[in-house]
ZAPAKE-413005 format. One record per residue (C-alpha): x, y, z; residue in one letter. Coordinates in steps of 0.001 Angstrom, whole numbers, plus 500000, padded with zeros to 6 digits. Example, Ala and Ser with C-alpha at 12.3 -4.5 7.8 and 13.67 -1.06 7.14 Angstrom:
512300495500507800a/513670498940507140s/
REM end
This chain:
671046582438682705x/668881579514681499x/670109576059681576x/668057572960682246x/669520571669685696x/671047573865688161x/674877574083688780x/677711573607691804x/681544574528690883x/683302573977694379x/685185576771695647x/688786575213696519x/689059574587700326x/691215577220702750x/690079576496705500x/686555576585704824x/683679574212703770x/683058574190699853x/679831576411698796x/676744573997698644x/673548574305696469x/670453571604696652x/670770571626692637x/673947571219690499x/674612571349686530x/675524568230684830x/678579567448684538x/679963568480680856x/677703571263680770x/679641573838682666x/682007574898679087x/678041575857677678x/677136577613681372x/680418579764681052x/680219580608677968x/677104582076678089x/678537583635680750x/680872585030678800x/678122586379675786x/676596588137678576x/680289589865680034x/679842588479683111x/683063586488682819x/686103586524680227x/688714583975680057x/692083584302681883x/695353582383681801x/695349579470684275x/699460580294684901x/698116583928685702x/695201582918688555x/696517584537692282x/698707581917694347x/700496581624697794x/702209578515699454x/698751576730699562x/698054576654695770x/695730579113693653x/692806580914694465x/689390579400692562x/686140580033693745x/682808578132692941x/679822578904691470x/676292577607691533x/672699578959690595x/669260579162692036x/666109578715690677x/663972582160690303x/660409581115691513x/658114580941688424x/660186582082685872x/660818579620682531x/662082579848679171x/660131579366676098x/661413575622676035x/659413575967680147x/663363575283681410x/663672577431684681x/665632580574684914x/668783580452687222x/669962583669689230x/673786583100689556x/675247582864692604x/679178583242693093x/680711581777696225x/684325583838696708x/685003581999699862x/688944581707699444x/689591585109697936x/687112586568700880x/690018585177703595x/692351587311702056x/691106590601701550x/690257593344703604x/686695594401703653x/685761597814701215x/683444599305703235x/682113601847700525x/678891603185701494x/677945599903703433x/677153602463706884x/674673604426705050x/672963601536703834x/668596602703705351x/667078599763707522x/662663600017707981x/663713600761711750x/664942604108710576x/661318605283710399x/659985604513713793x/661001608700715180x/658019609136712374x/654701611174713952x/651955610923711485x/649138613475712288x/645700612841712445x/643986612676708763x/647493611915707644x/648967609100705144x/652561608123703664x/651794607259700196x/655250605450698399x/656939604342695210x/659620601477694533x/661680600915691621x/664289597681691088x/667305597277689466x/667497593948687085x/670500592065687340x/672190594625689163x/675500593004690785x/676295592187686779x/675923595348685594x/679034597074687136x/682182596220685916x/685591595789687486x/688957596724687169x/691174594479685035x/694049594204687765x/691429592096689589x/690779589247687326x/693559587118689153x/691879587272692213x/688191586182691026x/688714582647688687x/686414579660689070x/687731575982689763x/687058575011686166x/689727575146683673x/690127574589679513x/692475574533676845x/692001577538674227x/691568575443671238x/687728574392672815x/687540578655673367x/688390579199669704x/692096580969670650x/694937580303668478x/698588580257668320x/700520579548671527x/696995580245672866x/695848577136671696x/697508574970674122x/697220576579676939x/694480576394679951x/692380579072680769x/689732579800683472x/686663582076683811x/687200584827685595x/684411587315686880x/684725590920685433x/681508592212687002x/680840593302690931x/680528589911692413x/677834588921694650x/680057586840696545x/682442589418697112x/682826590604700993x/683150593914699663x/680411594213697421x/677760595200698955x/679570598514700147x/680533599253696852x/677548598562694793x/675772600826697660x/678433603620696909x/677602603320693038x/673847603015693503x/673867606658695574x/676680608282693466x/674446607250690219x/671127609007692339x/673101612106693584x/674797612812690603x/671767612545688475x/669871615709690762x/667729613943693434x/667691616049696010x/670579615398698714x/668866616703701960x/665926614403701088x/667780611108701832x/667234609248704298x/670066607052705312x/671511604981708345x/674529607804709376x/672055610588708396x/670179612895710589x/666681612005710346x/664483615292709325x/663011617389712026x/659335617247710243x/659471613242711331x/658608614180715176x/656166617026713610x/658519619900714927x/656471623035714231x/659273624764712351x/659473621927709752x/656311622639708612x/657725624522705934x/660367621393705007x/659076619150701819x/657741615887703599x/659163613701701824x/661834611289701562x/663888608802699335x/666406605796700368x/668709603428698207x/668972599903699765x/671431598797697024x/669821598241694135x/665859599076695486x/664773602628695654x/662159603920697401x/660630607511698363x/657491608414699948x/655588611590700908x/653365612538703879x/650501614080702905x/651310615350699515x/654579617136697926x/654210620812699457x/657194622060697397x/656667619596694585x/659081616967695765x/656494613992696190x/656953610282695796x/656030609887692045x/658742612617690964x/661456611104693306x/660457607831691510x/660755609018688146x/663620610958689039x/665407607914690288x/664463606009687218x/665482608735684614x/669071608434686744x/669162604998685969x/668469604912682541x/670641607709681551x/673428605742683357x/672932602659681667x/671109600735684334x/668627598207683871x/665215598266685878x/662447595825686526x/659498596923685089x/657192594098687244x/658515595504690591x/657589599068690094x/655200600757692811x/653783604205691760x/651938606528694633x/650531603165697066x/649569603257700406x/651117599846701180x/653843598814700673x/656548595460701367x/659896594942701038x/662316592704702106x/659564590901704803x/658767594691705955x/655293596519705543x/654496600100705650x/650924601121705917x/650541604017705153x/647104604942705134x/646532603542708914x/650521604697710307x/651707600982710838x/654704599931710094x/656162596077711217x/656385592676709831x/654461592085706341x/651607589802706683x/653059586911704774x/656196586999706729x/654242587216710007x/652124584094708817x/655009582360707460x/656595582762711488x/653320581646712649x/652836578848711210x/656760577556711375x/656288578322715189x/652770575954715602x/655093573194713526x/657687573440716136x/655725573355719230x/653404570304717611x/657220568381716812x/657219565714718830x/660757565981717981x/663482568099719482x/665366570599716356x/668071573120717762x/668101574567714386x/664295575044713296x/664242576651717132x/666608578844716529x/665703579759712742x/661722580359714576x/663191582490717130x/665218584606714645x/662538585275712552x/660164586394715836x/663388588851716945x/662798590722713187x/659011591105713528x/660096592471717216x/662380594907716630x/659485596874715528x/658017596700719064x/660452596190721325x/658337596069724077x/657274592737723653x/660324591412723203x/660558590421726722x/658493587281726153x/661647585543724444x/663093586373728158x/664089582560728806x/664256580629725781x/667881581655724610x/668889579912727712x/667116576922726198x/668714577089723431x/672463577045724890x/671872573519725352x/671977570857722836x/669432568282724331x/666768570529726919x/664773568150729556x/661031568465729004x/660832571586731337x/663508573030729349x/661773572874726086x/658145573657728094x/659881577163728461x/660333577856725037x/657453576658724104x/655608579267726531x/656916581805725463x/656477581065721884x/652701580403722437x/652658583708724375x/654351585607720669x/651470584194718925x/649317586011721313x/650847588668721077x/651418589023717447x/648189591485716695x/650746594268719062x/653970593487717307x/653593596384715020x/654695600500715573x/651853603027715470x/652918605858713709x/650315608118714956x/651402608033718587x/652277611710719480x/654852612561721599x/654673613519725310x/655704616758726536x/655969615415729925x/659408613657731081x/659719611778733664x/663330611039735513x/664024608567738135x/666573607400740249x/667788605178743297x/669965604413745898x/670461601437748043x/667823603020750740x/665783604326748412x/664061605996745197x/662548609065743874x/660880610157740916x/660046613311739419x/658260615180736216x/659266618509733846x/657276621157734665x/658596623264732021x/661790624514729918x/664571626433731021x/666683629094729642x/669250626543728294x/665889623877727060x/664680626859725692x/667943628186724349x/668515624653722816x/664774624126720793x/664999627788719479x/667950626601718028x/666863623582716786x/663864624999715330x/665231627619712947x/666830625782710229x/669081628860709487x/671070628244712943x/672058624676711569x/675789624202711610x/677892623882708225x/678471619855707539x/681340619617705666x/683646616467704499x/686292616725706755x/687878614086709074x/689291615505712281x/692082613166713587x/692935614209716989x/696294612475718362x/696685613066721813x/693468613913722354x/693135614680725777x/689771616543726297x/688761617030722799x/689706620894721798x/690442620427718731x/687127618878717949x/685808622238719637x/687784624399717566x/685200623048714879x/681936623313717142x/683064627081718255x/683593627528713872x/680410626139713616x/681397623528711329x/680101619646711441x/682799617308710369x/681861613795708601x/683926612469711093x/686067612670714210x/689214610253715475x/690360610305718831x/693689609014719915x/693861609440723864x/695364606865726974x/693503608869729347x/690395606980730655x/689478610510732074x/689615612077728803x/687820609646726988x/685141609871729370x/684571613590728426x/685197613326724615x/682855610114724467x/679699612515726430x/680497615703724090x/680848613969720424x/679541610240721299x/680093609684717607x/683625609647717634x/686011606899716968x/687778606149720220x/691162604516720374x/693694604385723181x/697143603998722302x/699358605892719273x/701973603278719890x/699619600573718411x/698610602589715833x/700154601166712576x/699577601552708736x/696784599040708663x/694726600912711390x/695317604079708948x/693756602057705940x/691225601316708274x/690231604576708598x/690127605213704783x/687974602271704346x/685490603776707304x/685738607280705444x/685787606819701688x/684163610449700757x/686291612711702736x/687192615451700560x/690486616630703168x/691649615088706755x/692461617645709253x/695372615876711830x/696269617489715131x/698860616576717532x/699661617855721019x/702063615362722251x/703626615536725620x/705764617856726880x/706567616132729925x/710004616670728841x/710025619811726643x/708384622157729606x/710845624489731612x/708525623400734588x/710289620320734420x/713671619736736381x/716502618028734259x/714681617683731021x/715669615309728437x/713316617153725278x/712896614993722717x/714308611838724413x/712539612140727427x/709527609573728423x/706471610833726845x/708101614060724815x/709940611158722654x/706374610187721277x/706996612505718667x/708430610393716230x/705784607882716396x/703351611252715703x/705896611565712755x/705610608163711771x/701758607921711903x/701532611350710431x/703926609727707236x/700937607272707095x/698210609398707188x/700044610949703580x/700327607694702065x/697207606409702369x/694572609439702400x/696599611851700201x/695485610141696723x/691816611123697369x/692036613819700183x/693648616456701218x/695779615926704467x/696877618651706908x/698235618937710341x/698806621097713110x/701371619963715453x/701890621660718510x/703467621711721863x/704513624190724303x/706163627501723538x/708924627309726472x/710763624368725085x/714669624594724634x/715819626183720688x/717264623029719942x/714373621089720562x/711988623633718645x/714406623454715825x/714540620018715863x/710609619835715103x/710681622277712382x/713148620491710719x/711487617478710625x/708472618553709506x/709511621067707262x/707581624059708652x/708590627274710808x/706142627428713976x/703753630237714694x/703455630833718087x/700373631842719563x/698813632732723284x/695721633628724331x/696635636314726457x/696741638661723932x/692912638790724245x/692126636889726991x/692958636956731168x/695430633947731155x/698540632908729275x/698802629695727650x/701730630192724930x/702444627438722054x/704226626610719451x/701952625311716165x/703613623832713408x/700642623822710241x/700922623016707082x/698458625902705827x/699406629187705629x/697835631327708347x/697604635096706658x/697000638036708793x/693212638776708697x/690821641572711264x/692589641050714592x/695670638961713898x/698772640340713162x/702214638434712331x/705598639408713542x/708747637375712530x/711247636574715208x/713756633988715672x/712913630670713714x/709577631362714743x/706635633980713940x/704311635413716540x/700667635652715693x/699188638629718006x/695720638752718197x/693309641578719302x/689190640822720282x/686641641734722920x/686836641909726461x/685859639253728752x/683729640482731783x/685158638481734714x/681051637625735331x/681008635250731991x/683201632766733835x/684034633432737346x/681461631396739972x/678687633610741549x/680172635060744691x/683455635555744236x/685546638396742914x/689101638989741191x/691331641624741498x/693862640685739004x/693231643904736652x/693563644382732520x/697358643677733067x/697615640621734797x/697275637076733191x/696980634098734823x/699982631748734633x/699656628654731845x/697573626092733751x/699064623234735003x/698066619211735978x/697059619409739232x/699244616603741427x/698569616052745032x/701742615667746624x/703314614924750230x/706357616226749552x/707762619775747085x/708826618290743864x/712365618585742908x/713423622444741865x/709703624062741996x/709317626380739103x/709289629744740090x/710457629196743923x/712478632144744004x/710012634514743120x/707820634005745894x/707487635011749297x/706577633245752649x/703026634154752262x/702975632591748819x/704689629785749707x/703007628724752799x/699597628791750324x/701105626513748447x/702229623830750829x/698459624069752682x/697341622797749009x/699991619988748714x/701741621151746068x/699388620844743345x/700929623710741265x/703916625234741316x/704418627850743616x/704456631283741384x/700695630100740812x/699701631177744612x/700520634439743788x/698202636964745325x/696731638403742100x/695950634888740709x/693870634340743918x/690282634616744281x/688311636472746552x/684686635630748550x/683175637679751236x/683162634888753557x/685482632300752407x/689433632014752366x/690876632946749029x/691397630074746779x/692534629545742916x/691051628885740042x/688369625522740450x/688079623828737039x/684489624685736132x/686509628336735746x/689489626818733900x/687459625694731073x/685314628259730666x/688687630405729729x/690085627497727962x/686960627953725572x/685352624656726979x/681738624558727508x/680413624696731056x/680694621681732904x/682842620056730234x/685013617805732240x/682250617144734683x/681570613701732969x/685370612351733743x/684333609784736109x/681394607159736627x/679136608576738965x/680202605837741825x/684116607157741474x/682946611006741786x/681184610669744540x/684031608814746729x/686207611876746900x/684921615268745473x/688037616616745659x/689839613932743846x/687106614874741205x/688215618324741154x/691746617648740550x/691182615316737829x/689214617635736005x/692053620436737020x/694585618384735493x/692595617755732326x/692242621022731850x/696013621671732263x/696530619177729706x/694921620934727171x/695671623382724481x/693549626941724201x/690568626549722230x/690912630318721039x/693633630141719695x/693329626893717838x/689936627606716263x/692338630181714627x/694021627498712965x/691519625071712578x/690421628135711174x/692425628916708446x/692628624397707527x/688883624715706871x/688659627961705171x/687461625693701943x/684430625367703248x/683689628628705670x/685148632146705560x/687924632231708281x/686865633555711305x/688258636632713081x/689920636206716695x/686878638272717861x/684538636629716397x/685588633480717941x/685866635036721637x/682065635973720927x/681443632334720126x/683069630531723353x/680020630290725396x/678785627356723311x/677802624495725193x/679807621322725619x/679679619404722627x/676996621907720927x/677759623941717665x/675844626360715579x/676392628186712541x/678802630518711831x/676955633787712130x/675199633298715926x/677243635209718725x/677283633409721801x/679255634976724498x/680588633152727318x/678690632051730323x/678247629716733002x/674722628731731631x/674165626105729021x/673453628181725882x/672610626503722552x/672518629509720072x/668599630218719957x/667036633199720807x/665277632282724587x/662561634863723926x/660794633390720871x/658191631222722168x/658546627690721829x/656498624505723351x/657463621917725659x/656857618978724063x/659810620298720703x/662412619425722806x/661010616003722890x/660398615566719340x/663905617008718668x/665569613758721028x/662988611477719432x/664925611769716568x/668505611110718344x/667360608545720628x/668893605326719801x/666317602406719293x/668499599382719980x/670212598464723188x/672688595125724782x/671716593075727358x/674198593421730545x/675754590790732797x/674503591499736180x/677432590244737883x/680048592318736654x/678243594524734443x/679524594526731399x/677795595803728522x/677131592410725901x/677011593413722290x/677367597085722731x/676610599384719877x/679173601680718643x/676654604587718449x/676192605724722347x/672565606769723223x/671646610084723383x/672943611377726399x/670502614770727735x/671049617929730315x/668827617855733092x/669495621579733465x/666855621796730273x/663650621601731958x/662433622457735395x/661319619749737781x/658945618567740206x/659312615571742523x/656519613067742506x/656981610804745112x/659844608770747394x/660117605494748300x/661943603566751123x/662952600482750225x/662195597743753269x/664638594963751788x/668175595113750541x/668769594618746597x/671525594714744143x/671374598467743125x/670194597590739201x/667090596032740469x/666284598761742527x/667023601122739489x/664361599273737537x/662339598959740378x/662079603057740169x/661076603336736457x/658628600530737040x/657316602817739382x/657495606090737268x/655702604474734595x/653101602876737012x/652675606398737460x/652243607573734116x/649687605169733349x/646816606825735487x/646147609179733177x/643881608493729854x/646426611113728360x/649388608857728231x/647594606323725983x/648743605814722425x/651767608499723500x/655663608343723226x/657119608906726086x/660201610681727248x/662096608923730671x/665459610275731675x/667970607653733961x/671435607577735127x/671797603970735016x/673589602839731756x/672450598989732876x/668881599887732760x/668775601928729630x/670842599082727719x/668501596416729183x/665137598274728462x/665958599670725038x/666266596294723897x/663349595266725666x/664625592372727077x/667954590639729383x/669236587236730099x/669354588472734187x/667165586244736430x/666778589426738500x/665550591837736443x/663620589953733682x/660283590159735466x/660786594264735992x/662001594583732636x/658828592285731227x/656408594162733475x/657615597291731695x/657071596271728455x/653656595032729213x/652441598583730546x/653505600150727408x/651400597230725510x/648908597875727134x/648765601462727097x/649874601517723058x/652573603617724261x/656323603617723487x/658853604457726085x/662269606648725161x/665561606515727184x/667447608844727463x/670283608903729599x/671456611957732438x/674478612431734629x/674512611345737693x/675419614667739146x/672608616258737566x/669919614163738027x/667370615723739299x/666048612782741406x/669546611519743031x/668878613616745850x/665442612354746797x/666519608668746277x/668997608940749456x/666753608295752202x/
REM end
């Protein structure tokens, strides 16, 4: 656009102030702006009568343009870049997220381990005039009009056309548009991966980063080299040359071969071929010395704004806080130091700070400028092999070291290392109503399958607790009830690439059970819930099934009334199969699934037809009573006898009205069962469901042994409670977990089905096959072909005798480890600004430990401090050795305050700011950069030494 003054159409006012611009076109010049405008197709003229209206009048957005820095036209007139403001039209539209999540930010490369000798060389390529290029749909031009109108006859129109108004309307991709920049990042990908570059070599924000970044020995063989699309600027880059002929240059020119096949437009001046340096966007990769942080300019730009500030003899809220913002982007590249900004936010809550006040900020500005030659990440730091772990109580701390791997840490690199053991990824959204502990999102582990994304609908604070430890990526949200078709558009806005939706549904049978006395089935509190699954599910097919498939498996249990079975299938449409585990395995848990796929006899699963109903039998492997039982104790149960359908486990003072199974019991049986308080029904004291020790009383089933058979990992429900609930009452603990156990549906047999709904993407898998694949850890997958029968241990899929090195499975979490954190309000500790993403949360069981030292504490202190206090003291530790210098290192902590607080390097609490500072200055000062991971309280291996 060239035009001798710059130009300002107001946007009309809802609510908002009108767009503003330093520079405006003259007034009778805007009819020449727009249509050149038009020449170009960036507008087209639309009937005023036409433009999108409500009760407060129409819709009209403004317009204005910016000068491009030193850039004329032949007449030496500037150039104008064209800036829409969509204000009004913004307030009414919900937001298309596109590809907006996978959108790559520089901080994506800090896991990166350059070896010595090593350099990242890099290429760039630019779009020109990219928002302008992409055009929109015609059914959107009433939405998108400017507040300038004008008869036809001045347009040229004739007839009736003549004498009516018009205004421009914008028939390209907006740049003012909420939703653009999710869209133009969905075209700017689809336009790379359609046009061959290389999928796995992207790296992206909801990506896994590749293994070769932390220089895992088994990558060695990966090409080492990457590519990213920040909407219309591509990069790639190589580390030390293209191995498999994949390098830099050739993603470049692949890239720009994409583009100009497709149309697009590139800027020649802003192409960088095979460099060693490299800015964008105030960012600067080095890659010839493995530093990556602030550009220069940008860091002398900061500089020099903040010696303006603190030489002002007068006070600006504004330049402070624009200084300050621009010092948190050059720190997020070493967040370490960004504990020097400790006090001045405080500063700037006020709008006039006394002279101490401002003193403050201006000390710890000065300090930044010191500072500024460390505010950069060194690449070639290697990673540590040794972890550290530490712990306190309110009498005192411990700390201790790895001394080595496992079985399970070895079990879990071997896995990691061989590429073939990767799980399938596949584009399937897992909706989970009623989630309750998560099986059907480990149906999909146990298939080996990685969905794009998981949903979890659950009340259950319990249950959440679990699901959010095993798949911390999951979308967690409480209530069905509030679940409306909004929410579901939601979740096709968050998921736009999903190829089908998988929806399961166990919803209660509180009043569908024949445990329960004077059942009301479908009408009964809880059981009723069904037709808001029915309504949600209705939903689901509205929204998703124009671009996805959707299918469900609805289920419930298998001893409900006829009426109230038939009563389901007719509503949905479908005859139930009904499957139980105890065809295969020692326990009966029988249910009624209502799918929408067709599940076809296969090795090991026969169907049988009976009443309104068929009956899937299934035959697999035997299950040694060792894989699951706890060490010590025997059962005499036989091939023949199950174990009754487990059951919530209530503590109760008095028998519940009409216990099931009463009358089948004898005295014996029954006086078992009121010594436990009634937690099950009586039938489930039987003798042959009891267990046996040599020196113990016989008890039932605990729940580490309930879901092992249920096909959960070991130790699945373990995470249930906060470590301060558990430890109050271990038995409470134990029924909890008991009674989430009870709540759930058999993993076995719903892999079946999940199964069959997935068979698009991996051959079904055979009821034996699955049985072989139940000893999976919690939360851990692996591909399809890898046996891994069940045990107590954690097992991972890798074969524990190939040798592997201690310091892979630190790599390997270098790569998961999340690199931001939230500051924390130390009086009620609340979490400020969490992230959605939970950090990477690690087994203890993975390595083998020594304790370093204790400490008694001689003072009282609120437990956080003390927490602190003990990693403080860890690292103090660390730092003796000239081996820890220039190293990432590895610290484990059960304190979800402290890793928050020291992630992001820095918290508004008084208490813990000079800890939290004193940490970041030993990793300065070492060139060393600390990882968090976070551990279970139960497990850690320090909580017992901290208890003095």
């Amino acid at each position: 656009m060239e035009h001798p003054e710059e130009s300002l159409l107001d946007a009309r006012d809802r609510g908002h102030a009108p767009c503003s611009a330093k520079v405006h076109i003259a007034k009778g010049s805007e009819l020449e702006v727009f249509n050149l405008l038009a020449s170009r197709g960036i507008i087209s003229w639309f009937p005023d009568e036409k433009v999108f209206s409500d009760d407060r009048g129409q819709y009209l957005s403004g317009m204005f343009g910016v000068i491009k820095p030193g850039k004329f036209t032949e007449s030496n007139l500037p150039v104008l870049r064209v800036i829409m403001n969509l204000i009004p039209v913004n307030g009414i539209f919900s937001v298309l997220r596109g590809d907006i999540q996978s959108l790559p930010s520089a901080t994506g490369w800090l896991p990166l381990c350059l070896s010595e000798g090593e350099e990242i060389t890099m290429s760039q390529g630019d779009m020109s005039a990219a928002f302008y290029l992409f055009s929109i749909p015609e059914s959107w031009s009433p939405y998108f009009c400017f507040n300038f109108k004008v008869k036809g006859d001045l347009l040229g129109f004739s007839g009736s056309d003549r004498d009516k108004f018009f205004r421009p309307s914008c028939v390209v991709l907006p740049m003012g548009w909420s939703s653009s920049v999710g869209i133009m990042q969905a075209i700017s990908r689809e336009i790379l991966l359609s046009k061959g570059l290389p999928p796995l070599l992207e790296l992206k924000k909801d990506g896994a980063v590749p293994p070769w970044f932390a220089q895992v020995t088994s990558a060695s063989t990966e090409a080492r080299s990457w590519w990213q699309i920040y909407l219309d600027n591509f990069m790639s880059a190589d580390v030390g040359g293209p191995p498999h002929g994949f390098g830099d240059v050739e993603l470049q020119e692949r890239a720009m071969k994409a583009w100009s096949m497709t149309g697009v437009l590139t800027a020649e001046d802003k192409q960088v071929l095979g460099s060693d340096s490299i800015t964008e966007l105030g960012v600067r990769v080095d890659g010839k010395n493995g530093l990556l942080g602030g550009s220069p300019d940008r860091f002398m730009r900061t500089a020099l704004a903040t010696i303006h500030h603190l030489l002002n003899p007068v006070w600006s809220k504004k330049e402070a806080q624009i200084i300050l913002g621009r010092w948190v982007f050059l720190l997020q590249f070493r967040r370490a130091a960004m504990g020097a900004l400790s006090r001045s936010w405080e500063v700037l809550e006020k709008a006039w700070p006394n002279p101490r006040e401002k003193d403050i900020l201006h000390g710890e500005l000065m300090m930044l400028l010191c500072l500024s030659p460390l505010i950069q990440m060194d690449l070639t730091a290697t990673y540590d092999s040794e972890v550290t772990c530490s712990d306190a109580s309110e009498t005192g701390g411990a700390a201790a070291v790895s001394k080595g791997l496992t079985w399970s840490g070895r079990s879990l690199v071997s896995m990691k290392n061989d590429l073939r053991l990767l799980p399938i990824k596949c584009p399937i959204l897992v909706v989970s109503l009623f989630n309750g502990i998560g099986g059907s999102f480990r149906a999909y582990d146990i298939l080996g399958l990685v969905p794009e994304g998981r949903i979890s609908v659950e009340i259950c604070k319990h249950a959440n607790r679990v699901t959010r430890t095993a798949w911390p990526g999951t979308m967690e949200l409480l209530d069905i009830e509030k679940i409306d078709h909004a929410e579901v558009q939601r979740w096709a806005s968050l998921w736009p690439h999903v190829e089908e939706l998988h929806l399961f549904a166990g919803f209660p049978c509180v009043h569908l059970s024949s445990a329960r006395a004077f059942r009301k089935n479908l009408e009964g509190e809880g059981s009723k819930l069904f037709w808001k699954l029915l309504e949600v599910l209705q939903w689901v097919q509205q929204v998703f099934s124009p671009f996805c498939k959707v299918k469900f498996c609805i289920e419930n249990v298998a001893s409900m009334d006829e009426s109230a079975r038939d009563e389901i299938s007719s509503q949905l449409g479908i005859c139930p199969v009904k499957l139980d585990p105890s065809d295969s395995l020692p326990y009966n848990r029988p249910r009624f699934a209502w799918v929408s796929e067709p599940i076809f006899e296969m090795e090991g699963l026969q169907l049988w037809s009976e009443k309104n109903y068929f009956r899937a039998y299934t035959t697999s492997r035997e299950i040694d009573t060792k894989q699951w039982i706890r060490p010590g104790w025997t059962w005499e149960g036989g091939p023949n006898v199950k174990f009754p359908t487990f059951m919530k486990c209530i503590k109760r003072s008095a028998p519940p009205p009409k216990p099931a199974g009463l009358t089948r019991t004898d005295e014996a049986t029954q006086s078992r069962w009121r010594s436990d308080e009634y937690r099950y029904p009586p039938y489930q004291y039987k003798s042959a469901f009891l267990l046996h020790h040599a020196s113990l009383p016989p008890r039932v089933l605990d729940s580490s042994e309930r879901e092992l058979l249920m096909g959960f990992g070991p130790g699945h429900t373990l995470s249930c409670m906060s470590a301060s609930e558990a430890k109050k009452s271990k038995r409470f603990l134990e029924d909890v977990r008991c009674s989430l156990v009870g709540d759930s549906f058999s993993v076995f047999s719903f892999a079946i089905v999940a199964s069959s709904m997935a068979q698009a993407y991996a051959p079904r898998m055979t009821p034996d096959k699955i049985a072989g694949r139940l000893g999976l850890a919690s939360g851990a997958t692996v591909h399809p072909s890898v046996e891994v029968p069940l045990t107590r241990w954690l097992c991972y899929g890798g074969d524990v005798d190939k040798p592997v090195q201690d310091v892979e499975i630190v790599q390997h979490l270098g790569l998961t480890v999340n690199h931001t954190g939230s500051d924390v309000r130390i009086i009620s500790g609340a979490l400020l600004n969490q992230k959605s993403q939970a950090h990477a949360s690690v087994k203890a069981m993975w390595w083998q430990w020594k304790q370093l030292f204790t400490v008694k504490w001689s003072q009282t202190s609120h437990i956080n401090y003390l927490e602190m206090k003990m990693v403080l003291n860890t690292l103090l530790w660390k730092s003796r050795s000239i081996t820890s210098i220039r190293k990432r290192w590895l610290h484990l902590e059960d304190s979800m305050v402290c890793l928050y607080i020291l992630t992001k390097g820095r918290t508004s609490s008084h208490l813990l700011q000079p800890l939290a500072n004193r940490i970041g200055a030993i990793q300065l000062a070492m060139g060393s950069f600390l990882l968090h991971a976070h551990v279970g309280s139960a497990e850690n291996p320090t909580d017992k030494g901290s208890r003095l």
